[in-house]
C-alpha positions in Angstrom: 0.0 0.0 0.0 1.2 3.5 -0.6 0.1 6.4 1.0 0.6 9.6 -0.4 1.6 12.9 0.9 0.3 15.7 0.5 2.2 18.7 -1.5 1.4 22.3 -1.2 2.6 23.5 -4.7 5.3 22.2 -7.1 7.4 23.5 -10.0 8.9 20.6 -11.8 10.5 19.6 -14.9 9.9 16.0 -15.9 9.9 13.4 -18.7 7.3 10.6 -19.3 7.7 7.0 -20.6 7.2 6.7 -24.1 3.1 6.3 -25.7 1.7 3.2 -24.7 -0.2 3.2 -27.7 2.2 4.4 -30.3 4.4 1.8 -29.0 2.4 -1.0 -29.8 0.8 0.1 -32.9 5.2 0.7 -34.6 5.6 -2.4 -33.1 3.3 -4.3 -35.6 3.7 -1.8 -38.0 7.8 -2.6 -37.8 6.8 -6.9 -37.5 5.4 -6.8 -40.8 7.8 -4.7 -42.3 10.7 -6.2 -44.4 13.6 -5.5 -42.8 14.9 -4.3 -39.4 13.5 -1.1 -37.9 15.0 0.8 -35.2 12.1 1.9 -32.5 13.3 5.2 -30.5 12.3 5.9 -27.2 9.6 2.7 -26.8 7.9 2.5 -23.8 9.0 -1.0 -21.7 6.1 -1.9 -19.4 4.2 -5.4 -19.0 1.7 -4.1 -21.6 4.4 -3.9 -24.4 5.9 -7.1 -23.0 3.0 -9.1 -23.9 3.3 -7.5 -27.4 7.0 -8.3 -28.1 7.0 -11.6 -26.2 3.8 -12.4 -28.4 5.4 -11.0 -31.8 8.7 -13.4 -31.1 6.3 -16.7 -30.5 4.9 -15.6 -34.4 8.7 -15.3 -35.8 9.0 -11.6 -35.1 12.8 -11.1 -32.9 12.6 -8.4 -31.1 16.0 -6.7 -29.3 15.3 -4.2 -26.7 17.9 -1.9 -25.8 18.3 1.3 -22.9 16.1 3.7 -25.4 15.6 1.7 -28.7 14.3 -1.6 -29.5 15.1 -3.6 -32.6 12.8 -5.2 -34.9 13.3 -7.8 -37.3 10.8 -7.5 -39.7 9.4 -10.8 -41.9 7.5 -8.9 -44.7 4.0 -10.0 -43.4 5.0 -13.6 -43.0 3.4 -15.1 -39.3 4.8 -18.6 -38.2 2.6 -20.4 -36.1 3.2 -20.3 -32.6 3.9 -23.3 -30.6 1.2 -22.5 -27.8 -0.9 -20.2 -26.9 -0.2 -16.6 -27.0 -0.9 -14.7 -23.6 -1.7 -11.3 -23.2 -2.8 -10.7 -19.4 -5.3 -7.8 -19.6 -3.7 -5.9 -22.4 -6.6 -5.0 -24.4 -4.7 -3.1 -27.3 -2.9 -6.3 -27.8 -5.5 -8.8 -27.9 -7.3 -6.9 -30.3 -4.3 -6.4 -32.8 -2.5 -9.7 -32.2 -6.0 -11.3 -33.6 -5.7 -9.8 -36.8 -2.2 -10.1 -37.0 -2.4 -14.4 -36.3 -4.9 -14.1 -38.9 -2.3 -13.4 -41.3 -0.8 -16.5 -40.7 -1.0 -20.1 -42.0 -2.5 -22.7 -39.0 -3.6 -22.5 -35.8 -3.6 -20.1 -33.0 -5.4 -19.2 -29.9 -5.4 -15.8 -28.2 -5.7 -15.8 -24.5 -6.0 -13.6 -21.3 -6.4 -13.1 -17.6 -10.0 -13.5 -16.1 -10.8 -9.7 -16.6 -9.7 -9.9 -20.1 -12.3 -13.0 -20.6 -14.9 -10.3 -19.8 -13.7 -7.6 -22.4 -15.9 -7.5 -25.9 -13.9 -8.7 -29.3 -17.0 -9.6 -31.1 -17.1 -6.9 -33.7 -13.6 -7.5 -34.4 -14.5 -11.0 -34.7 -17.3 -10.3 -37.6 -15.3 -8.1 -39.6 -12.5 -10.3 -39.8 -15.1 -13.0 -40.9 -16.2 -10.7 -43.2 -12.4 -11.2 -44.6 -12.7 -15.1 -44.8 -10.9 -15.1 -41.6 -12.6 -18.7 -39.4 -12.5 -17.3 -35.9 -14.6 -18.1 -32.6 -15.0 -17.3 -29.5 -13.4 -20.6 -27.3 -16.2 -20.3 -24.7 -19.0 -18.5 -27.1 -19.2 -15.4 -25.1 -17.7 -13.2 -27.5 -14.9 -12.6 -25.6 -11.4 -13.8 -25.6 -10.6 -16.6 -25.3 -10.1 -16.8 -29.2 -9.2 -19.6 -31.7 -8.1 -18.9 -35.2 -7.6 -21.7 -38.2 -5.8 -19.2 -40.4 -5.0 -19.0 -43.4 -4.5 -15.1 -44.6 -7.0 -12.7 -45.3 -9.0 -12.5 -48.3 -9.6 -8.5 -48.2 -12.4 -7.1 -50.2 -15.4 -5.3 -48.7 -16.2 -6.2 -44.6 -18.5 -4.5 -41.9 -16.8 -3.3 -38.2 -20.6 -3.6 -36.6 -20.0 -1.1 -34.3 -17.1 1.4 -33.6 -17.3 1.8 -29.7 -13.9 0.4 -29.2 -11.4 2.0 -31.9 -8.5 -0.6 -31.1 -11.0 -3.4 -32.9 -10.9 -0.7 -36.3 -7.4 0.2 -35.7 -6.5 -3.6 -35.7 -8.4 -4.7 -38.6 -6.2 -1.5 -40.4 -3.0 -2.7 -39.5 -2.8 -6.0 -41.2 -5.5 -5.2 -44.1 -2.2 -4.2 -46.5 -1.5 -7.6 -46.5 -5.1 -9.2 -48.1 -5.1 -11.1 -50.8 -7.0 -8.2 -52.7 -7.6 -4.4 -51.9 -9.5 -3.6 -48.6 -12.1 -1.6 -48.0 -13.8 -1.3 -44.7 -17.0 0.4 -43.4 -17.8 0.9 -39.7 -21.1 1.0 -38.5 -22.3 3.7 -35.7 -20.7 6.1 -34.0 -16.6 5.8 -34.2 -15.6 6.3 -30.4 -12.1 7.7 -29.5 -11.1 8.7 -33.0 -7.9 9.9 -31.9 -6.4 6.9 -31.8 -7.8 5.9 -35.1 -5.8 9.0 -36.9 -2.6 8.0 -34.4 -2.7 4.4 -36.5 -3.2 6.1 -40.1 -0.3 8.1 -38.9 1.7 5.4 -37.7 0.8 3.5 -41.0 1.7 6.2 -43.4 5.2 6.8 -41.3 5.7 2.9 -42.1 4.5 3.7 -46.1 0.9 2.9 -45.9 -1.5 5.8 -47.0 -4.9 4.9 -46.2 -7.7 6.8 -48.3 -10.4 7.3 -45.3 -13.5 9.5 -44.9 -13.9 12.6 -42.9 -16.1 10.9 -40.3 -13.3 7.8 -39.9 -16.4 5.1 -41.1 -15.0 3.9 -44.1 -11.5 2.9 -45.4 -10.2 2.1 -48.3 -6.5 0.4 -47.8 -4.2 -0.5 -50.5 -2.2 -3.6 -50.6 1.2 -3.3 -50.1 4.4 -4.2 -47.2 5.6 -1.7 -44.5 9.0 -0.1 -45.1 11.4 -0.9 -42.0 12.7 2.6 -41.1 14.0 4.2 -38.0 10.8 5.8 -35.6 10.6 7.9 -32.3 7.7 7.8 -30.3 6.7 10.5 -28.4 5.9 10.7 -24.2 2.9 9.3 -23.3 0.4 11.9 -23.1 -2.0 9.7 -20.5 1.2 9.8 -18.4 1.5 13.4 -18.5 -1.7 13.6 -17.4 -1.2 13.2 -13.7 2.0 15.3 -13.6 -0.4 18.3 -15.6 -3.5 17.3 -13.0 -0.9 17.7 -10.3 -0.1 21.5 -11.4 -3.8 21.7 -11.7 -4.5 21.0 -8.4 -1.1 22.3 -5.9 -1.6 25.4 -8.0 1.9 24.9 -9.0 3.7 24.6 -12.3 4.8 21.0 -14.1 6.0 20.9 -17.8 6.2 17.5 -19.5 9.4 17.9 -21.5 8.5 14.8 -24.1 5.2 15.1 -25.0 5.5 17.7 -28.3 2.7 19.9 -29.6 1.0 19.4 -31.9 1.1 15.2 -31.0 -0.5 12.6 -32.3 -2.2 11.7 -29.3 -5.5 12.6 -28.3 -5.0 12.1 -24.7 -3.0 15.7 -25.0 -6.4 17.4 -24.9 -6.4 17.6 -21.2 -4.2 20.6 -21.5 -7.1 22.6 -23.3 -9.4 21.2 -21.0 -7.6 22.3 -17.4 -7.2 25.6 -19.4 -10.9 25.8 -19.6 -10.9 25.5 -15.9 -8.7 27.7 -15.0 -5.1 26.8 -16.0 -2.5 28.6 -18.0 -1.0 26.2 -20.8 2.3 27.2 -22.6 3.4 25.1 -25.4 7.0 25.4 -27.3 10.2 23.2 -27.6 11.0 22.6 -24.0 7.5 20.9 -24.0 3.7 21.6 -22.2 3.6 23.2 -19.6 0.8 23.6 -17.3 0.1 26.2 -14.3 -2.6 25.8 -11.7 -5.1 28.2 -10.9 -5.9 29.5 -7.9 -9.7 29.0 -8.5 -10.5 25.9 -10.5 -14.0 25.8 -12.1 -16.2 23.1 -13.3 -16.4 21.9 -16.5 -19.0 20.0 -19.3 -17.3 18.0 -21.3 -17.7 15.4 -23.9 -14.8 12.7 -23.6 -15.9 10.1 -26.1 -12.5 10.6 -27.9 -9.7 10.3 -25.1 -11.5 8.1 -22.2 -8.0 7.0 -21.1 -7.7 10.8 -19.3 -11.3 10.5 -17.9 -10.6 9.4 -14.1 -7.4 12.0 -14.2 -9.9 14.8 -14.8 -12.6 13.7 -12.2 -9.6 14.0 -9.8 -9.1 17.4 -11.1 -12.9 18.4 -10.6 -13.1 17.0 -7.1 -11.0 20.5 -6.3 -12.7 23.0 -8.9 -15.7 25.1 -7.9 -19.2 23.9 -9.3 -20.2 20.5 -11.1 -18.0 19.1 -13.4 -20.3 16.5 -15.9 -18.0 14.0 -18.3 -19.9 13.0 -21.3 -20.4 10.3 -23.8 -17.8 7.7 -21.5 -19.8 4.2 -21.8 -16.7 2.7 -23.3 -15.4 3.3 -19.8 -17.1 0.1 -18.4 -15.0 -2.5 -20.6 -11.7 -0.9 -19.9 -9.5 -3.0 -17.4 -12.3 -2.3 -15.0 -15.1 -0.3 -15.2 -13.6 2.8 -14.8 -17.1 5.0 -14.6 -18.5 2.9 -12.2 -14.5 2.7 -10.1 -13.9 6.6 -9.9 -17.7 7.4 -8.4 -17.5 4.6 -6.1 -13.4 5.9 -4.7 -14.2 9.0 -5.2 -17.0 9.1 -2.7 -14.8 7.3 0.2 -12.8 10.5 0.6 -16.2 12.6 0.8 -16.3 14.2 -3.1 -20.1 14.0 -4.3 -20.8 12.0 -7.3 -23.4 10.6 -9.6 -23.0 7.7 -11.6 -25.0 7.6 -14.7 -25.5 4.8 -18.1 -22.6 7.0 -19.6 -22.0 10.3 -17.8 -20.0 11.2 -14.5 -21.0 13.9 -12.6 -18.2 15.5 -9.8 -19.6 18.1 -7.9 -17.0 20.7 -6.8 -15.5 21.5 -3.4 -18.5 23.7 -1.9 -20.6 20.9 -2.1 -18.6 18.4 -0.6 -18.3 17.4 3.3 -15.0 18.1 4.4 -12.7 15.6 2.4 -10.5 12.7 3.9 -8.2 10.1 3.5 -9.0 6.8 2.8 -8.1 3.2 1.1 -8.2 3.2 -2.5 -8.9 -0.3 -4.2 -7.3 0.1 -7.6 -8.8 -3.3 -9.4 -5.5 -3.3 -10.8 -6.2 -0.8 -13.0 -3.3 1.4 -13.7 -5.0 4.7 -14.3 -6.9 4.3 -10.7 -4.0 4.0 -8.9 -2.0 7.0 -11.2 -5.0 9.3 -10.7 -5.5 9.0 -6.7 -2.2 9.7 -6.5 -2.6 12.9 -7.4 -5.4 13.3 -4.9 -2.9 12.3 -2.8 -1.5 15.5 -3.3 -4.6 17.8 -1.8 -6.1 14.9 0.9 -3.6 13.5 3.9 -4.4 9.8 4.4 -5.1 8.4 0.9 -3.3 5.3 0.4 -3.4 3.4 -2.5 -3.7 -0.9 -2.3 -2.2 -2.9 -4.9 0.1 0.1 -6.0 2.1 -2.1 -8.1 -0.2 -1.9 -11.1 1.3 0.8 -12.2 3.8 -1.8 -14.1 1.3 -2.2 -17.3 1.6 1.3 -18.7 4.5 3.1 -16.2 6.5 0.7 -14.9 8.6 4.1 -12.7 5.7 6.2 -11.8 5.6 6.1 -8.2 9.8 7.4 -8.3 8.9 9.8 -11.2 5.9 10.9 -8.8 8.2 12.0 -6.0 10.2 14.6 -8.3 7.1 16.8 -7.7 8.1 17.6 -4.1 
């Protein structure tokens, strides 16, 4: 258990890990390529782990180094792995390791930890189909366990029925260059977190891939055609800037993230515009983003349907602002590694911060409404963005302790000694 202490103001210069998410989506950009690629700056944590220790059980080496990783490349060829691949609860990689095994020739099997047998890859399932990819769910639940006979991909047309989870539509992406014909893809209903669909067509075309997509991100058409192995950098995690910024937010003090560049192709960097709504003073240039608290927070309504990752970082925030803060459009929330809407109402209100709960909104009210606050025990669920984000209520409430701190490990394997360079 850690307990936080509480920190009257900061002024900090820091670096974050490297993007969770851009790390995983160069790493199968960089396995398909033909040749060796040379990955900058990668972020090591048990999430990318499970991606490399996965890509070498299909054929793919991967060399990690201090600051760059090296990745031998087989031109879209997939051996078959001699057991099943295990990915613990890393969503990302389920979802793109399915499409990527169904580029191969025999017989694989996808498989997780018990929360990741509760986590939705149905869609992703009937899309592939749609591709002449045979694929079930082992247990029929339309979750993971899953059981591929492959044998390539045919391409063509196919249907995503449903876009509330873009990592199913950025997997499908990823591999369709290598379908035995030209893809085209169509998504039906609202595309959810679309940020992180642009961050793969930008990762693509870095790797030579220019998809031809629509304005709304629905429908795709993707060439055929192999990755180029090159050298890329991936930028600082902007979900892990977001408790250092939330941290300025809420001490009133002054962080700047030194790695996270602007513009970036992360959505998650949007909290910046967002604490400047309530009150903050962003500056942006070459020595990175800095953020500067306010001395009066104020609430906020805000739609979050495109970076849910930052979500319980800003409820934190609004626990401290004055007035109701209401978070919008954040159902996705409840298959993340817990449900996170349902997690950050329930912790929140043991240290005395009103909250409503509703199908897909979060409502915080602000400080005048609450009873005087206190610390508590914070179950995390192992869910590394609970733990992350009490910390920084750490910062404002003595006595919050965090249980099962070691979660952090999946996304930010050093936050807890990074956290401390804010005193």
């Amino acid at each position: 258990m850690k307990e936080i202490k509480p920190l009257a103001t900061t002024d900090t210069t820091l670096t974050v890990p490297g993007s969770k998410s851009l790390t995983q989506r160069a790493l199968i950009a960089a396995a398909l390529a033909n040749g060796e690629s040379i990955l900058q700056y990668p972020l090591a944590s048990e999430d990318t782990e499970y991606t490399s220790h996965a890509l070498a059980a299909m054929g793919i080496t991967v060399t990690p180094g201090k600051e760059q990783w090296r990745v031998q490349g087989k031109g879209g060829l997939i051996a078959t792995p001699e057991q099943e691949i295990f990915l613990g609860n890393n969503g990302t990689a389920t979802r793109f390791l399915t499409s990527v095994a169904a580029l191969g020739h025999g017989d694989f099997t996808i498989n997780g930890d018990q929360r990741m047998h509760e986590r939705p890859i149905k869609p992703l399932m009937e899309a592939l189909t749609g591709w002449g990819v045979e694929i079930r769910s082992v247990q029929g639940t339309g979750c993971p366990p899953v059981a591929i006979a492959a044998k390539g991909i045919t391409g063509g047309k196919t249907l995503l029925p449903e876009g509330k989870s873009s990592q199913y539509l950025s997997s499908l992406l990823l591999v369709a260059p290598y379908a035995a014909q030209p893809a085209e893809l169509s998504v039906a209903g609202e595309v959810l977190s679309k940020p992180y669909v642009t961050m793969t067509l930008a990762v693509m075309r870095d790797f030579g891939i220019n998809v031809t997509a629509n304005p709304e991100l629905n429908h795709f058409l993707i060439p055929q055609g192999c990755y180029q192995a090159r050298e890329y950098a991936v930028e600082g995690d902007a979900s892990s800037a977001s408790y250092f910024w939330a941290a300025a937010a809420v001490t009133g003090g002054r962080v700047t993230v030194a790695n996270v560049p602007s513009p970036s192709l992360q959505g998650d960097a949007v909290l910046v515009d967002i604490l400047a709504r309530m009150g903050c003073t962003v500056e942006r240039s070459g020595a990175g983003i800095t953020v500067t608290g306010s001395k009066e927070l104020r609430g906020v309504e805000v739609d979050m349907g495109d970076c849910p990752d930052v979500v319980p970082t800003l409820a934190v925030v609004a626990a401290f602002a004055k007035g109701r803060t209401v978070i919008k459009n954040i159902a996705h929330l409840r298959i993340k590694e817990c449900d996170r809407l349902h997690v950050m109402v329930t912790e929140l209100a043991k240290l005395g911060i009103t909250t409503e709960e509703r199908a897909d909104t979060m409502i915080i009210e602000g400080r005048e409404k609450n009873s005087p606050l206190h610390g508590a025990e914070i179950d995390t669920y192992n869910d590394h963005r609970i733990a992350m984000s009490f910390a920084v209520a750490g910062l404002k409430v003595p006595g919050v302790r965090v249980k099962g701190e070691g979660c952090v490990v999946k996304s930010f394997p050093d936050f807890w000694e990074r956290f401390e360079l804010l005193y």
